[in-house]
VEXRO-899601 format. One record per residue (C-alpha): residue in one letter; x, y, z. Coordinates in steps of 0.2 Angstrom, whole numbers, plus 5000, padded with zeros to 4 digits. Example, Ala and Ser with C-alpha at 12.3 -4.5 7.8 and 13.67 -1.06 7.14 Angstrom:
2
a506249785039 s506849955036 
This chain:
782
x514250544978 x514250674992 x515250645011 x514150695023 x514850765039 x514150715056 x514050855069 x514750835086 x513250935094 x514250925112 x515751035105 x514851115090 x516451055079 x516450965064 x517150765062 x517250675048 x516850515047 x517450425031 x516350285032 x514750395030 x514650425010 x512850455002 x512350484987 x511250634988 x510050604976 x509450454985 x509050565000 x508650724995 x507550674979 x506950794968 x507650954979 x508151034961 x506051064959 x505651084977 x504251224980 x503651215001 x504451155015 x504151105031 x505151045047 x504850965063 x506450955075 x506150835092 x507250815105 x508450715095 x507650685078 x507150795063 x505750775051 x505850875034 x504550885023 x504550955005 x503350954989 x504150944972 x503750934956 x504150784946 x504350774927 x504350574922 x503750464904 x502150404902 x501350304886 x499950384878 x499050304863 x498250394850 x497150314836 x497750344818 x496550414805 x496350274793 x495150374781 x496450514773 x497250444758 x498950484765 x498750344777 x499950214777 x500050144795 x499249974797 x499149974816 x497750044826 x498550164836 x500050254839 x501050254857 x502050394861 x502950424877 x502650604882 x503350704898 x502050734911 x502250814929 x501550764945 x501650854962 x502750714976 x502850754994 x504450685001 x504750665019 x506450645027 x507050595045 x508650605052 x509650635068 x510050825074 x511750795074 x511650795055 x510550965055 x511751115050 x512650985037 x510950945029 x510351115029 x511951165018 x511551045007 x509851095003 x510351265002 x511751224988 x510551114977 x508751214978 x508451294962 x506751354955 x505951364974 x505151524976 x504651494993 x505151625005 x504251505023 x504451345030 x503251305042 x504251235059 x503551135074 x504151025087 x504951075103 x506751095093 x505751215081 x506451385093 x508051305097 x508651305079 x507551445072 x509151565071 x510151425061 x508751385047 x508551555044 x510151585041 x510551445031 x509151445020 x508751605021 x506851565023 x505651635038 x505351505048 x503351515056 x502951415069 x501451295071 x500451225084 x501351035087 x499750975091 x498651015078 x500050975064 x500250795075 x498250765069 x498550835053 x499850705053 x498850575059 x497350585051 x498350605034 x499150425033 x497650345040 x496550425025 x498050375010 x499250245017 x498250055017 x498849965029 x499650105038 x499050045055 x499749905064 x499649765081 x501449715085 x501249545092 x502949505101 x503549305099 x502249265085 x502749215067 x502249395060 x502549505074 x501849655062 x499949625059 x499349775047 x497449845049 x496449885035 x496050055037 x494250085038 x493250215027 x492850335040 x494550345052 x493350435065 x493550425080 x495050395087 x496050405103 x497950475097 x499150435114 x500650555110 x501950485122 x503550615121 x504150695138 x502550675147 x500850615137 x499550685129 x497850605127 x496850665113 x495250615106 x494850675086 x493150675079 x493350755062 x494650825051 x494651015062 x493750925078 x494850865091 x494950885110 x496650835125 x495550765135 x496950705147 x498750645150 x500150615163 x501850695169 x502150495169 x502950475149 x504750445139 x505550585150 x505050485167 x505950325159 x507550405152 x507650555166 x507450385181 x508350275169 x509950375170 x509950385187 x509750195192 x510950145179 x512050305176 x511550295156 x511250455148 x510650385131 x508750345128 x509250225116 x510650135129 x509150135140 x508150035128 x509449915123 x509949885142 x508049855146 x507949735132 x509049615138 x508349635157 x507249525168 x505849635176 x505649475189 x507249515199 x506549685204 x504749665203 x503949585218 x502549475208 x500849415216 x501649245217 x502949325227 x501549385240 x500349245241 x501249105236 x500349075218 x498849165212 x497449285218 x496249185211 x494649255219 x495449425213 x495749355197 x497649365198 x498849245190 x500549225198 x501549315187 x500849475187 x501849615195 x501049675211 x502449795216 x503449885203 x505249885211 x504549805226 x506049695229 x507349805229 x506749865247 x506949715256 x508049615246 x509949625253 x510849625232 x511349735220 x510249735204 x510649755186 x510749885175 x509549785162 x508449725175 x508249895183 x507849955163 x506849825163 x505749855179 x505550055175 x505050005156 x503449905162 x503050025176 x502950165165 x502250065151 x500850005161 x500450155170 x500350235152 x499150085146 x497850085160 x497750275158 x497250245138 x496250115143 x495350215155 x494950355143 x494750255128 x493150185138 x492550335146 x492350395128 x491750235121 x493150225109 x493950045101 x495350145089 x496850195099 x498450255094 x500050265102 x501650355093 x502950495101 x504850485105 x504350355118 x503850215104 x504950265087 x504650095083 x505649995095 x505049815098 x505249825115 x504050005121 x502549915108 x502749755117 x502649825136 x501249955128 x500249805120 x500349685134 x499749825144 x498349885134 x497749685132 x497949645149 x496749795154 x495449785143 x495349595144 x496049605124 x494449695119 x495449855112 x496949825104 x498649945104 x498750025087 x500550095081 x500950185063 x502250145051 x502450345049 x502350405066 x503950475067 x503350595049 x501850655057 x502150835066 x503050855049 x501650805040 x500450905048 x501751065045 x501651025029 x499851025026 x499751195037 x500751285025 x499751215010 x498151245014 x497851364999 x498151214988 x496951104997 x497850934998 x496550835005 x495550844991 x496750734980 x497250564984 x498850494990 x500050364987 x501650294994 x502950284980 x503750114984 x505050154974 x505750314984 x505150255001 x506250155013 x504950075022 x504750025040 x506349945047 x506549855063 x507549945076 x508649835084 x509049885101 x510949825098 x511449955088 x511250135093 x511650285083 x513550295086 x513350115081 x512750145064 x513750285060 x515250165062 x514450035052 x514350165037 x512450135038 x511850325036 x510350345046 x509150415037 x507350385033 x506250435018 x504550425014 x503550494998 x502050504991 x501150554975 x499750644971 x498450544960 x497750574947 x495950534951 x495150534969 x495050364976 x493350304986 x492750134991 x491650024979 x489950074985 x489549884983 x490649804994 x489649725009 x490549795022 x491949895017 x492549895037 x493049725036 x493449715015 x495149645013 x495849654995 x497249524997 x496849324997 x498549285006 x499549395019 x501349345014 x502049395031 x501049245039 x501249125027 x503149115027 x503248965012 x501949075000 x503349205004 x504849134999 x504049074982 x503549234977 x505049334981 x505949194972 x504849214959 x504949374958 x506749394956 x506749254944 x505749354932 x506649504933 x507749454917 x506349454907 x505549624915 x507149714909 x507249644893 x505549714889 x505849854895 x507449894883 x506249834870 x504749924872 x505950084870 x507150034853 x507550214850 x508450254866 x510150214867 x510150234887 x508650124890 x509949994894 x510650064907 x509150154913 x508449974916 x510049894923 x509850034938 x507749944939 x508449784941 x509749844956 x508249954964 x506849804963 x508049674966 x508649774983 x506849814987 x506649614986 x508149594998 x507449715011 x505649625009 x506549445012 x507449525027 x505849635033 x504349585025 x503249715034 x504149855027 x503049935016 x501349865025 x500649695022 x501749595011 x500649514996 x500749474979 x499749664973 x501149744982 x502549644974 x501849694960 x501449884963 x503149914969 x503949854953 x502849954941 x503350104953 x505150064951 x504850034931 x504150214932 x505250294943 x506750234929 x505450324914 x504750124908 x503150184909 x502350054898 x503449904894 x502149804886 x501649924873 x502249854858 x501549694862 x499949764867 x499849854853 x500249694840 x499149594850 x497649694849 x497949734829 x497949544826 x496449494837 x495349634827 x495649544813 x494549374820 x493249474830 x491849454816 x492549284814 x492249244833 x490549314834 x489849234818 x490349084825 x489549084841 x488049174832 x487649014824 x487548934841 x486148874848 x485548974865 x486348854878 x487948834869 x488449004866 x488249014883 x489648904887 x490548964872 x490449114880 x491249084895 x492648964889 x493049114876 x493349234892 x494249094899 x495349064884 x495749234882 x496249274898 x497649154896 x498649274887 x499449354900 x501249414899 x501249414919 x501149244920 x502849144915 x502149014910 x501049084897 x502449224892 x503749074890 x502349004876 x501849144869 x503849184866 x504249034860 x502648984847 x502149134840 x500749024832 x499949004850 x498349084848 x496349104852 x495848924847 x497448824857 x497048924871 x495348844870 x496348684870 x497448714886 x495948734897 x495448604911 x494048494904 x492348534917 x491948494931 x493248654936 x494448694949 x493048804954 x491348774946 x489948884948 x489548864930 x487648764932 x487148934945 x487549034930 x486648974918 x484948934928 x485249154932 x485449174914 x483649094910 x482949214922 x482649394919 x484049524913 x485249624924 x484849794923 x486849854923 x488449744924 x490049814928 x491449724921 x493449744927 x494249684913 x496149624912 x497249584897 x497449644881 x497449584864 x496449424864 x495749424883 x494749584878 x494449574860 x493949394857 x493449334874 x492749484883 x492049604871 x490849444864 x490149414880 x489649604884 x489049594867 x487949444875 x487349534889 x486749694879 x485749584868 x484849534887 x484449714888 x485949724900 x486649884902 x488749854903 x490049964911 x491849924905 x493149974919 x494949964915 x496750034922 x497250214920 x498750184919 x499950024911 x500349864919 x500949754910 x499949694896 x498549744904 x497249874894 x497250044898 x495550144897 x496650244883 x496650094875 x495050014876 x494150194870 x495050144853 x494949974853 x492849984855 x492950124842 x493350014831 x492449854834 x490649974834 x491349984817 x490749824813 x489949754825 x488149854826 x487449784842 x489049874852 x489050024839 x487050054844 x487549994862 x488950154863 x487650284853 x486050244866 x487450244881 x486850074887 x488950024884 x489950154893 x491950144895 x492750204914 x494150204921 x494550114937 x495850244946 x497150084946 x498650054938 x498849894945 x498749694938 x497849674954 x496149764961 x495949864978 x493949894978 x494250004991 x495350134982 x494250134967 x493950304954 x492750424962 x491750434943 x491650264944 x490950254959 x489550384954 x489250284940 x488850124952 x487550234961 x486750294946 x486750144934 x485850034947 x487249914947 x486549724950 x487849604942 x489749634946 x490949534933 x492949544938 x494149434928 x495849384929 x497049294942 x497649474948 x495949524948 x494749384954 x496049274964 x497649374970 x496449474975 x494549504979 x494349294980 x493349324994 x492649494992 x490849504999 x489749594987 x487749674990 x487349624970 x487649454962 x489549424957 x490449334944 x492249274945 x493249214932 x495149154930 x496349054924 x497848984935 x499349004925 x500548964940 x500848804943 x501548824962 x499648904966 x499048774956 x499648674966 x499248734982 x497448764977 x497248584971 x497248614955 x498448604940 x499048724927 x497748814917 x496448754930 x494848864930 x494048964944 x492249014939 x491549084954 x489649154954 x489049204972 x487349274977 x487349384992 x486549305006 x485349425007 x484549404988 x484549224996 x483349245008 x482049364999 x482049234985 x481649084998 x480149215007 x479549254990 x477649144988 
């Protein structure tokens, strides 16, 4: 643990303050490994921004070679955990009081940096030039704080989902997240610091100020101090916060009694900012006076975006700068202004990261050799601390007292694989991945952060066991349960922390935490028994429904994926059977099903398809494992390539629970061409081809797919899209709008979203959906 000391800025002398006590590897992450920094200093704020390289476990499976006489090994495969390392950008926000203190710190912990520049920008960026120099001994080159603004700007939007956001003041979810749209261009960025800047950006290089005001966050604080006598912008803010804007005002009502209504005026709305004070005989209030000034100058600032944003024909507009930082109050007076001047045609936008983006831009300035746009991006849950609501009751000094240390940390991890939308999605503008937005539906939240935490027992316990030859894994997963269950507290608190709140996301951020405590694959040895067992009935299974007539191996088929996606260790209620009755297998699977007609039942459509012609290619996300894939899954591609139907398997890159692994499945189809001769000719003419989704999730985000995948959608002609699973097909993608026929298949192994769905445990969802468009050439075909 390290005791930060706070800098007193007005006498330059050190206090201490024994409440402040951080541990620095929670801030600083990683420093050890830094290699480029970058920093942008505001009036009261800095933004530091550094990439590192991170060493971390992951699980790689490697088949065995079964024909040397030395072999001994029953399984498959092997798993080993290996070291691999990844590039992180870490991002860090903090007060300037706390500069000179930070800066030493950095200085005493960087070790194999070889850097000798950071990049600087902001208007503090001269002010403490002689200071960082000094400290860390690095030449500090100044950068344009525009330009590195965009680079900023145009950075989140591209590799944060849901980075965007309306703030609807007095509603249930007061954060509503955008789906970010595949082209982010153009937009209209309203920077709102001293004065504002207006800037319209076409492309990544392309933009243009193409307007602004002396009118901005210096007007409100420099006219704020002298109505009030508060020198704090903060203060300001939580005096305006608690003000009537009606006692100084003079509203319309005030004028003609009522509305304008041939004008189109209701009563309420302010006609004369401040336009009491001259004739009314009282002394007004500091929070009303707050108050008034903070919708004059909010409304000025909205009609002027307003103004531009249709002069350009633009509907995306953006508003961040010291003025906003988040505070409820400036997006509310910005939002209702923005509404009430385009009739609610354009809506405010804010950003979750604003605050990072000068830094972010400085950032990718100095690292344009390595050309980071052309990787993809993503927010590490695990290291972030998410968007937090700033309450105007508690100012700075506030929070020092209070022992809260305020600081800020984002980071995000280069991907492996270049992430692009399915090119099959109907409309990718308006795809969104998630069937329920748990910040709106407040009961759907408190079951599954109570489920959650309920299964975290049984997480770390798998964890332990997936790694029996490490005598720390204990503790290494006693410090996941404290980190998840944390991010879990701050979720119940603030559910719009890390974006739109939904089952894919509960479940991302705990594999990121697995990950960031080196359980990469906690699964494995269950994975790995699983499939070794389920091999060992495949030619079983397939003779069986080979001795079926046509129509009923059909319906075999289906009920065989449906069996087998039962096994899924996600779900408690099958993991709770499977733990208990190691007997539980493919056939009583078959048993626990839900008897037809379905929860869902689309099952009729199918099979009046299936008489028609073949599918020239399907592509099939395939979920669990073991059984799922081996006996339900691989006969029914097995099916389809006896159509004539060319097959794409896609599977994760990366573990999720017992999910398979593209690693996994290359083996696992390795071996089953072995005896199976339709999928071994299938492999040799390439009409069966094995990809990888870009995910390492239980859920599926079509939009953030693996770029080779998509190329192989373009080039194979893709007509029939199969996705299986309840992470897949139901938490997910339920109402995911296809161009080509689609086919979703699940088993509901909860019973709480049994329940709500009318169903009961085990209940089947067999979805098949024709887009509209195949419709209505069929019907105008003679």
């Amino acid at each position: 643990m390290a005791e930060f000391v706070r800098v007193d800025s007005s006498t330059s002398s050190h206090t201490m303050d024994k409440s402040i006590i951080l541990p620095p590897d929670e801030i600083f992450r990683n420093l050890e490994n830094a290699k480029r920094f970058a920093i942008d200093i505001g009036g009261s704020l800095t933004k530091l921004a550094y990439y590192s390289t991170v060493q971390h476990k992951v699980a790689k499976v490697r088949s065995f070679d079964h024909t040397s006489k030395e072999a001994t090994n029953d399984n498959l495969y092997e798993i080993s955990v290996q070291e691999e390392v990844t590039a992180r950008l870490h991002f860090i926000k903090f007060e300037n009081a706390y500069i000179e203190t930070c800066l030493d710190f950095i200085k005493d912990h960087l070790v194999n940096t070889d850097t000798k520049v950071i990049k600087a920008t902001g208007g503090g960026a001269h002010k403490f030039k002689e200071l960082i120099e000094r400290k860390l001994g690095l030449k500090v080159d100044k950068e344009d704080e525009m330009t590195c603004l965009i680079k900023g700007c145009n950075f989140v939007l591209r590799n944060i989902p849901h980075e965007a956001f309306v703030f609807a003041k007095h509603t249930e979810s007061e954060y509503r997240f955008q789906t970010t749209q595949p082209d982010i261009f153009p937009y209209l960025l309203v920077n709102i610091g001293s004065g504002v800047s207006i800037v319209k950006v076409e492309s990544e290089d392309k933009f243009e100020r193409i307007g602004g005001s002396s009118i901005g966050g210096g007007t409100f604080w420099g006219l704020g101090a002298l109505l009030t006598k508060t020198k704090g912008f903060d203060e300001l803010l939580q005096l305006a916060s608690k003000g009537q804007h009606t006692s100084v005002d003079m509203l319309v009502k005030d004028i003609y009694g009522g509305s304008y209504g041939s004008l189109g005026l209701t009563g309420d709305l302010i006609a004369s900012s401040f336009g009491k004070s001259a004739t009314a005989d009282k002394e007004f209030s500091k929070e009303d006076m707050a108050k008034s000034l903070l919708h004059m100058i909010s409304n000025d600032i909205g009609q002027l975006a307003c103004l531009y944003a249709k002069m350009h024909n633009l509907s995306r507009v953006y508003f961040g700068g010291f003025f906003i930082r988040g505070h409820p109050v400036t997006m509310h007076t910005i939002t209702y202004s923005i509404n009430f001047f385009t009739k609610g045609e354009v809506q405010a936008l804010f950003l979750r990261h604003e605050g990072y983006l000068g830094a972010i831009g400085a950032f990718l300035k100095g690292a344009e050799e390595d050309n980071p746009n052309q990787y993809s991006w993503g927010e590490n849950y695990a290291g972030s601390s998410g968007l937090m609501s700033v309450s105007p009751d508690m100012n700075p000094m506030q929070r020092a007292r209070s022992g809260t240390f305020p600081f800020d940390m984002l980071e995000m991890d280069r991907l492996e694989r270049k992430l692009v939308n399915l090119p099959l999605l109907q409309d990718a503008s308006s795809y969104i991945p998630d069937t329920v937005d748990l910040i709106e539906d407040a009961p759907a939240r408190e079951y599954w952060l109570f489920c959650f935490e309920e299964a975290l027992d049984g997480v770390v316990k798998r964890a332990v066991a997936s790694q029996p030859d490490m005598p720390e894994a204990a503790e290494r997963a006693e410090k996941f349960r404290q980190k998840y269950r944390h991010k879990l507290q701050t979720l119940r608190h603030q559910p719009f922390a890390y974006g739109s709140l939904t089952v894919r996301s509960l479940l991302d951020t705990r594999e990121h935490c697995l990950n960031e405590f080196n359980f990469p694959d906690p699964y494995c040895k269950i994975k790995q028994q699983e499939n070794d067992m389920a091999l060992k009935y495949y030619q079983k299974a397939v003779k069986a429904l080979d001795g079926l007539c046509w129509e009923q191996r059909q319906f075999a088929l289906v009920r065989g994926v449906l069996a087998g996606n039962v096994f899924d260790w996600g779900a408690k209620a099958v993991s709770d059977v499977l733990e208990s009755d190691p007997e539980f297998g493919f056939e009583q699977a078959k048993r626990q099903l839900e008897e037809r007609p379905w929860l869902v039942d689309s099952y009729d459509q199918w099979f009046e398809r299936l008489k028609g012609p073949p599918h020239k290619c399907a592509l099939f996300f395939v979920d669990n494992s073991g059984v799922d894939i081996i006996l339900g899954v691989m006969p029914f591609v097995r099916e389809l390539l006896s159509r004539g139907t060319e097959v794409v398997l896609a599977s994760n890159s990366g573990p999720a629970l017992n999910d398979v692994t593209n690693g996994e499945l290359q083996i696992l189809t390795e071996s089953i061409a072995a005896m199976d001769p339709v999928i071994q000719s299938s492999l040799e003419e390439d009409r069966l081809i094995l990809v990888q989704s870009g995910s390492s999730s239980p859920c599926l985000d079509l939009s953030r797919l693996d770029k080779v995948l998509a190329m192989v959608v373009r080039e194979r002609n893709i007509d029939l899209v199969i996705i299986e699973g309840m992470g897949r097909a139901i938490h997910t993608n339920y109402y995911a709008m296809l161009s080509c026929e689609s086919l979703k298949m699940a088993v509901i192994k909860n019973s709480w979203l049994a329940d709500r769905l009318g169903g009961k445990l085990f209940s089947v969802v067999f979805k098949y959906e024709v887009p509209i468009t195949d419709h209505l050439s069929a019907a105008l075909t003679p």
